[in-house]
N, CA, C and O atoms as CSV, one atom per row, in Angstrom:
chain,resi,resn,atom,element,x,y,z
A,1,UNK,N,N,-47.809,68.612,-124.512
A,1,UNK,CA,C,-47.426,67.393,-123.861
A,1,UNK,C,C,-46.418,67.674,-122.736
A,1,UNK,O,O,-46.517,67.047,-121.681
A,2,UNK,N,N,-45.525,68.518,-122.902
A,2,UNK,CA,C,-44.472,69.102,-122.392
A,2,UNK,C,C,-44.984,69.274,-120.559
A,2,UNK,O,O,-44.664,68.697,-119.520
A,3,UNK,N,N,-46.209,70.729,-121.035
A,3,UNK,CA,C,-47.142,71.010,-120.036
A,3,UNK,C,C,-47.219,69.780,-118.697
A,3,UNK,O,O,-46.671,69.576,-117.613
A,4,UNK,N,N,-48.237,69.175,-119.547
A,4,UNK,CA,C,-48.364,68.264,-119.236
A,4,UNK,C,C,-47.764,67.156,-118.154
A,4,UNK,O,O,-48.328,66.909,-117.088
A,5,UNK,N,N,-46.774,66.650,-118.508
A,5,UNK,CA,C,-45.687,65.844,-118.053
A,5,UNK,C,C,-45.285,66.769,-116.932
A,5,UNK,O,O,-45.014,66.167,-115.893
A,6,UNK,N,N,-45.187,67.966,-116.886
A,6,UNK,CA,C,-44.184,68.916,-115.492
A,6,UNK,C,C,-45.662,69.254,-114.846
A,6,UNK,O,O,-45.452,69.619,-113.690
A,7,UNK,N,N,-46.881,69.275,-115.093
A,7,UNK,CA,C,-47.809,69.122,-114.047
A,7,UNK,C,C,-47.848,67.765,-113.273
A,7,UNK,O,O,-47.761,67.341,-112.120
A,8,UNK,N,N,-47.966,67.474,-114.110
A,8,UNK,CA,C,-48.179,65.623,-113.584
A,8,UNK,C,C,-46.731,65.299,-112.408
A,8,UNK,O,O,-46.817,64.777,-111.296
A,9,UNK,N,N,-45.571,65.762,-113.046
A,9,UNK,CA,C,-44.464,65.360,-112.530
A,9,UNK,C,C,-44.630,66.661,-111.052
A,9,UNK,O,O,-45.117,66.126,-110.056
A,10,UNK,N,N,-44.380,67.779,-110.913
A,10,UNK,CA,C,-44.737,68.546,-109.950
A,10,UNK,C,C,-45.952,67.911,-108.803
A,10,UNK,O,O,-45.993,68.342,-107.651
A,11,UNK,N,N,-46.641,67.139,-109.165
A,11,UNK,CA,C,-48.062,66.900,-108.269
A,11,UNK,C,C,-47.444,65.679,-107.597
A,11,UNK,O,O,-47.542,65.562,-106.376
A,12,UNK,N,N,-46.715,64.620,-108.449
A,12,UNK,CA,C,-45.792,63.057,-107.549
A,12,UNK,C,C,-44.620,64.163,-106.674
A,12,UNK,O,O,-44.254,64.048,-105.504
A,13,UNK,N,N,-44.288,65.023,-107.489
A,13,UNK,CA,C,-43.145,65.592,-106.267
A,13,UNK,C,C,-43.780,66.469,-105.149
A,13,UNK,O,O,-42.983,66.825,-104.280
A,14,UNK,N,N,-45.085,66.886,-105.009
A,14,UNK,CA,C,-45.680,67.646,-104.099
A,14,UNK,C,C,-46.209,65.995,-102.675
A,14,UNK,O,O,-45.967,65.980,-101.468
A,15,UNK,N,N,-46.884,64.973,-103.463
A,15,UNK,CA,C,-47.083,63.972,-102.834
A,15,UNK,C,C,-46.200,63.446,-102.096
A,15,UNK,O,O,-46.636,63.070,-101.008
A,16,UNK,N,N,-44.844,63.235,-102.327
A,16,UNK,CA,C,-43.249,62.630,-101.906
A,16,UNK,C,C,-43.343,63.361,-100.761
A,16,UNK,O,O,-43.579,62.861,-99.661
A,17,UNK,N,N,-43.118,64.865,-101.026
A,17,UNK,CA,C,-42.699,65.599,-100.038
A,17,UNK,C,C,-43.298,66.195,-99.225
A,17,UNK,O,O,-42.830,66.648,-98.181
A,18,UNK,N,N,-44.568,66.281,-99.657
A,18,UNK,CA,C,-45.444,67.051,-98.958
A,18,UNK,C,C,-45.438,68.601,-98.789
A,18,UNK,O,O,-46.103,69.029,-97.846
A,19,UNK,N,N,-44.633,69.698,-99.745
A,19,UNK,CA,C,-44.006,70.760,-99.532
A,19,UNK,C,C,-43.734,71.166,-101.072
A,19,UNK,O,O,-43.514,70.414,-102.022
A,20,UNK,N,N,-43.798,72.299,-101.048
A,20,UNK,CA,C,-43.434,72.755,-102.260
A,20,UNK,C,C,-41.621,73.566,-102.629
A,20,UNK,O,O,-40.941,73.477,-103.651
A,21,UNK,N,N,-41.295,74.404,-101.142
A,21,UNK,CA,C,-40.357,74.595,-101.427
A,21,UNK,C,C,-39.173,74.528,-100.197
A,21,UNK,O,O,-37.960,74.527,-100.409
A,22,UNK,N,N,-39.979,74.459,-98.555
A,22,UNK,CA,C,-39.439,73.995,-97.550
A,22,UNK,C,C,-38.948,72.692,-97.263
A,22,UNK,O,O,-39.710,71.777,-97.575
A,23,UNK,N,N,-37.543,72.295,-96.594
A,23,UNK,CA,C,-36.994,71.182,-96.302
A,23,UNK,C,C,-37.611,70.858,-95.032
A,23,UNK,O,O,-37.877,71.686,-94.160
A,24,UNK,N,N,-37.902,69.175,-94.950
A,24,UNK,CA,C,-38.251,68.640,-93.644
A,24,UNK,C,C,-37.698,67.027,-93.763
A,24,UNK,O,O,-37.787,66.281,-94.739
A,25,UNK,N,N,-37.034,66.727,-92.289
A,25,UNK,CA,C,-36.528,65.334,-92.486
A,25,UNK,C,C,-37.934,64.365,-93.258
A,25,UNK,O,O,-37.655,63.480,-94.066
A,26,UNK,N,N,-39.272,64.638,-92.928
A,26,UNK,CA,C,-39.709,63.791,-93.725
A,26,UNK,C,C,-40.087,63.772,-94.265
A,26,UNK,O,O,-40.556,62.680,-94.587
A,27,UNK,N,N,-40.364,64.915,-95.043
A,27,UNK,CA,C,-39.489,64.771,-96.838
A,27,UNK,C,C,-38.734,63.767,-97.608
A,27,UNK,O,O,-38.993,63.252,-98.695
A,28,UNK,N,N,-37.489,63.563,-96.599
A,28,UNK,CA,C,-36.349,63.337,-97.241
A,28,UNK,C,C,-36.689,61.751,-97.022
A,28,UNK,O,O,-36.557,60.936,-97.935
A,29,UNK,N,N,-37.118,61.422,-95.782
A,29,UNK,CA,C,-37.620,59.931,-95.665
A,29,UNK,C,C,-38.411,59.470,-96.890
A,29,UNK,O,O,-38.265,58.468,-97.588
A,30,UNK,N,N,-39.356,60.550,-96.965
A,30,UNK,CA,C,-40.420,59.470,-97.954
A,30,UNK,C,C,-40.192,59.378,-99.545
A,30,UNK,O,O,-40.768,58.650,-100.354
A,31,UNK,N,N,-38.981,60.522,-99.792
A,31,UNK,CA,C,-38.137,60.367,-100.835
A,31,UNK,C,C,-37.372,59.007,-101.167
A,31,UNK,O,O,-37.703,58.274,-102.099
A,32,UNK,N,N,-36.173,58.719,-100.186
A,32,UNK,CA,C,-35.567,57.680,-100.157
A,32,UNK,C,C,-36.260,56.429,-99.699
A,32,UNK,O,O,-35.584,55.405,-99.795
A,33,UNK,N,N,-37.726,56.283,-99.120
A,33,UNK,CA,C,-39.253,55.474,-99.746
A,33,UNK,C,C,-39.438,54.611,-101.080
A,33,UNK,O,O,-39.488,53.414,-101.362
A,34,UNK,N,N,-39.512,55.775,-101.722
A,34,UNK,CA,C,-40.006,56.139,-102.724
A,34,UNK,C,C,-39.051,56.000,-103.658
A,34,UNK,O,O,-39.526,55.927,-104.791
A,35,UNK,N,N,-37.935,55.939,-103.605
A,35,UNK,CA,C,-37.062,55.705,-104.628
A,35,UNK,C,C,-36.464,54.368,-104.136
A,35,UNK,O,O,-35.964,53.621,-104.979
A,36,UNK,N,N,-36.476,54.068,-103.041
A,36,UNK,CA,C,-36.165,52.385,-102.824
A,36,UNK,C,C,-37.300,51.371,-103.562
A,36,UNK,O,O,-37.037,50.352,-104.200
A,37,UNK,N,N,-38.240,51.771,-103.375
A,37,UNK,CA,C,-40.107,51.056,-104.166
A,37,UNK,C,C,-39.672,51.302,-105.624
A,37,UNK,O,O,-40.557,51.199,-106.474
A,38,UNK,N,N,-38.804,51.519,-105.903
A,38,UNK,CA,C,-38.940,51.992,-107.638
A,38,UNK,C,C,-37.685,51.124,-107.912
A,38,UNK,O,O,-37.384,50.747,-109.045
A,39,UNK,N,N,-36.985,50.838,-106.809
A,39,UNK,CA,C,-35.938,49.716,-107.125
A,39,UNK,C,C,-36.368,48.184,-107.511
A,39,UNK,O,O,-35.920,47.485,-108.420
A,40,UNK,N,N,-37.353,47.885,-106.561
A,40,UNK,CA,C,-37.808,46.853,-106.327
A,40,UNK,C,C,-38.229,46.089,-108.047
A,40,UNK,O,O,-38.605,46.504,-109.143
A,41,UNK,N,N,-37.855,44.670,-107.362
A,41,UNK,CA,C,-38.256,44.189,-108.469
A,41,UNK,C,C,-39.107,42.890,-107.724
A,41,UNK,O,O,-38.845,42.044,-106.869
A,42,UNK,N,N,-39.914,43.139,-108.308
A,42,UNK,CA,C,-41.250,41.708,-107.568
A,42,UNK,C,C,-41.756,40.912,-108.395
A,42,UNK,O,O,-42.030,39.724,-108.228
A,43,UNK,N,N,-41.918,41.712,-109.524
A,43,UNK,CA,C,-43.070,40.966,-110.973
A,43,UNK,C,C,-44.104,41.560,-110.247
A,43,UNK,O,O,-45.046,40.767,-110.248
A,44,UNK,N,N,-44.435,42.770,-109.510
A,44,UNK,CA,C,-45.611,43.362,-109.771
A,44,UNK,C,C,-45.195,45.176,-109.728
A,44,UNK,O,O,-45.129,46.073,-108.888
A,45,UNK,N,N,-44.992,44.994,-111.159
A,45,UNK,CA,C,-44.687,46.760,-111.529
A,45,UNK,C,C,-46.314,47.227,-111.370
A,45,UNK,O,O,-47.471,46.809,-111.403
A,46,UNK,N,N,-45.185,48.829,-111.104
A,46,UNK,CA,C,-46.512,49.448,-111.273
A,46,UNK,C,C,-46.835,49.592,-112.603
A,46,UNK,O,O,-45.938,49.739,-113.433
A,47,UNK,N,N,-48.281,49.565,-112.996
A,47,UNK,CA,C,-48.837,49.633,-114.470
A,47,UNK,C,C,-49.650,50.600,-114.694
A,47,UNK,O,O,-50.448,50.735,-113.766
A,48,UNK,N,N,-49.803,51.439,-115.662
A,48,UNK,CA,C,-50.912,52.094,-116.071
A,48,UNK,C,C,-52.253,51.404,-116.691
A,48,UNK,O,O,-51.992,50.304,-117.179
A,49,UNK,N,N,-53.423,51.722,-116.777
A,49,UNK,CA,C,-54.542,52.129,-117.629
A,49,UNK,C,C,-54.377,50.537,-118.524
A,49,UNK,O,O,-55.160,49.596,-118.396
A,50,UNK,N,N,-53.265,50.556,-119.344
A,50,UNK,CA,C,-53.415,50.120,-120.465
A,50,UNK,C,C,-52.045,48.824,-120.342
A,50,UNK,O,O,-51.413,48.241,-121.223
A,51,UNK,N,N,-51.988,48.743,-118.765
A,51,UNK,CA,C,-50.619,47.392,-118.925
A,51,UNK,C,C,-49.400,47.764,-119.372
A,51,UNK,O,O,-48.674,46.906,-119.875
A,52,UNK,N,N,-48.951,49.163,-119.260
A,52,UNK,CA,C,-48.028,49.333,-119.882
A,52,UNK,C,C,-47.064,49.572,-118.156
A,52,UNK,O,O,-47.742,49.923,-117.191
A,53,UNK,N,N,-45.494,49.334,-117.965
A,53,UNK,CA,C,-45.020,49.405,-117.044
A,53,UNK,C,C,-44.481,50.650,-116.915
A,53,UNK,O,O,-43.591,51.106,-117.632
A,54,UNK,N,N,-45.200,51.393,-115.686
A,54,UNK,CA,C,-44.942,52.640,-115.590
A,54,UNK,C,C,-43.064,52.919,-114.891
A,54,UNK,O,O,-42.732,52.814,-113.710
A,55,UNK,N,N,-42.041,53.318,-116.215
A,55,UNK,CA,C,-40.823,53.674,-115.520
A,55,UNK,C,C,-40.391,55.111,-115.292
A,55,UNK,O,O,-39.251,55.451,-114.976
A,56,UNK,N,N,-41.607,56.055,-115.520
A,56,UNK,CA,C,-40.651,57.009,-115.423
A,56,UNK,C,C,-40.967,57.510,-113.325
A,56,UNK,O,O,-40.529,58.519,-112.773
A,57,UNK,N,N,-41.612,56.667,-112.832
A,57,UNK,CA,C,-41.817,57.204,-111.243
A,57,UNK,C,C,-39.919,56.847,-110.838
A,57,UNK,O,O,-39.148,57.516,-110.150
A,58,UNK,N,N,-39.748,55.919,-111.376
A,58,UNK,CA,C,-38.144,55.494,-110.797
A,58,UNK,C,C,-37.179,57.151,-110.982
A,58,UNK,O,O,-36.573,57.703,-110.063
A,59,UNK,N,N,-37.266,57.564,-112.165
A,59,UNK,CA,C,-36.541,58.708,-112.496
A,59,UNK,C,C,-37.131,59.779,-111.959
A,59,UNK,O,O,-36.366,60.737,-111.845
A,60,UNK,N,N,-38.733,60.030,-111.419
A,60,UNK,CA,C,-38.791,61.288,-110.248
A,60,UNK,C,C,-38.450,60.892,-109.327
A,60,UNK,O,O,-37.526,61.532,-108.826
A,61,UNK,N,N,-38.949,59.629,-108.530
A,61,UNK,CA,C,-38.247,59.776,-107.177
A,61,UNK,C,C,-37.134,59.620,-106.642
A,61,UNK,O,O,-36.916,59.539,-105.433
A,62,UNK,N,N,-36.143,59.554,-107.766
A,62,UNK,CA,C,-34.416,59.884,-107.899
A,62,UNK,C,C,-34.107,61.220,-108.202
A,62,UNK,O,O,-33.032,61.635,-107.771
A,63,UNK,N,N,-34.716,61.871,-108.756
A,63,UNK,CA,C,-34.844,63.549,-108.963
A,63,UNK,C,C,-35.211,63.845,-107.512
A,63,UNK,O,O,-34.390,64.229,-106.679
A,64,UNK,N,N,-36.456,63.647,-107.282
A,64,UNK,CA,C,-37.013,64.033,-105.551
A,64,UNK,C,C,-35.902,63.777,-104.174
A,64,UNK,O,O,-35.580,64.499,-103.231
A,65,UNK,N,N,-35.502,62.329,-104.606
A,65,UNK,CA,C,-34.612,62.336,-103.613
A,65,UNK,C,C,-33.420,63.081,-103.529
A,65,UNK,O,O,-33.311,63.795,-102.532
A,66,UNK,N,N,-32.136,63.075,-104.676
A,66,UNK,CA,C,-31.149,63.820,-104.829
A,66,UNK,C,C,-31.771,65.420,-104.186
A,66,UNK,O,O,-31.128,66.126,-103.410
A,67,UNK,N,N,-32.346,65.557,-104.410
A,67,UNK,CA,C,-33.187,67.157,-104.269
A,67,UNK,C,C,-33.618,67.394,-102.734
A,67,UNK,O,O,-33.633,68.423,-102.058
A,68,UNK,N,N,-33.920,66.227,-102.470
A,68,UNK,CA,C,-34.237,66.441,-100.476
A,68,UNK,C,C,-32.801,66.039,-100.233
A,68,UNK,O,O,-32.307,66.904,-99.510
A,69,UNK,N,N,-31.942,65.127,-100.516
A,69,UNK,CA,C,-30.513,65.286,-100.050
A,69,UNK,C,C,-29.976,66.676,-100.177
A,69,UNK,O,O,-29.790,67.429,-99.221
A,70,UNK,N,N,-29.823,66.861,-100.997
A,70,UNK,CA,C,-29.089,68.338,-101.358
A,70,UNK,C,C,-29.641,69.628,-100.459
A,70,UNK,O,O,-29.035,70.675,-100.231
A,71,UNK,N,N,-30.982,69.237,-100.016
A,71,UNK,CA,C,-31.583,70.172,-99.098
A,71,UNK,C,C,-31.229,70.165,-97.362
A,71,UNK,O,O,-31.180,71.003,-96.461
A,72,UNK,N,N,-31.065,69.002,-97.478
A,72,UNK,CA,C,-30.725,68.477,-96.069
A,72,UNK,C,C,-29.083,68.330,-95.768
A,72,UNK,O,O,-28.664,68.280,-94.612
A,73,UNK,N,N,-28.182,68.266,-96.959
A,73,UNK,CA,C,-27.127,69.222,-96.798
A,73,UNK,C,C,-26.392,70.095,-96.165
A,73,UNK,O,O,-25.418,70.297,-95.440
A,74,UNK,N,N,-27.517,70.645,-96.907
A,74,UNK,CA,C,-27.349,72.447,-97.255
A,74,UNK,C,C,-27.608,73.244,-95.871
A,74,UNK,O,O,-26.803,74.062,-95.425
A,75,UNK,N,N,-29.086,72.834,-95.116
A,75,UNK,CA,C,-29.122,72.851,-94.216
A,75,UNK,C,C,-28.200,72.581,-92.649
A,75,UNK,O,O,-27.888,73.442,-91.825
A,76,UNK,N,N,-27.976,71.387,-92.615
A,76,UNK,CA,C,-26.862,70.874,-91.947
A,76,UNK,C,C,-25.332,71.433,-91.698
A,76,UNK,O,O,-24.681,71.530,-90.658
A,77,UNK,N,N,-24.959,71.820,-93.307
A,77,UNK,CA,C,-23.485,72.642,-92.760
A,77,UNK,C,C,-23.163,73.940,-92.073
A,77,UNK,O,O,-21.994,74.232,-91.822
């Protein structure tokens, strides 16, 4: 299951960024995207398969983002 979950989770963080281990400002854009959309509250979550409300995209694309910040940083100083 473990597996699993860090494939799945690796493939939304390859999508975000488009990159596997290089920094690019838009990266970092579609990070902070992507983690603003996971803020949102509308009454139309995203749902899986089975109606269930999918929360764990909020907690990658807060991982993704902190992670393109920290890159864009790092870069910068």
């Amino acid at each position: 299951m473990k597996d699993a979950y860090d494939s799945k989770t690796a493939f939304i963080n390859f999508c975000i960024t488009g990159h596997n281990h290089d920094f690019t400002d838009e990266a970092l854009e579609r990070s902070i995207a992507c983690f603003a959309v996971s803020l949102e509250n509308r009454g139309n979550e995203v749902r899986t398969r089975h109606s269930e409300k999918l929360q764990s995209f909020g907690y990658i694309s807060a991982a993704v983002c902190l992670k393109e910040m920290e890159n864009a940083m790092a870069i910068r100083v």
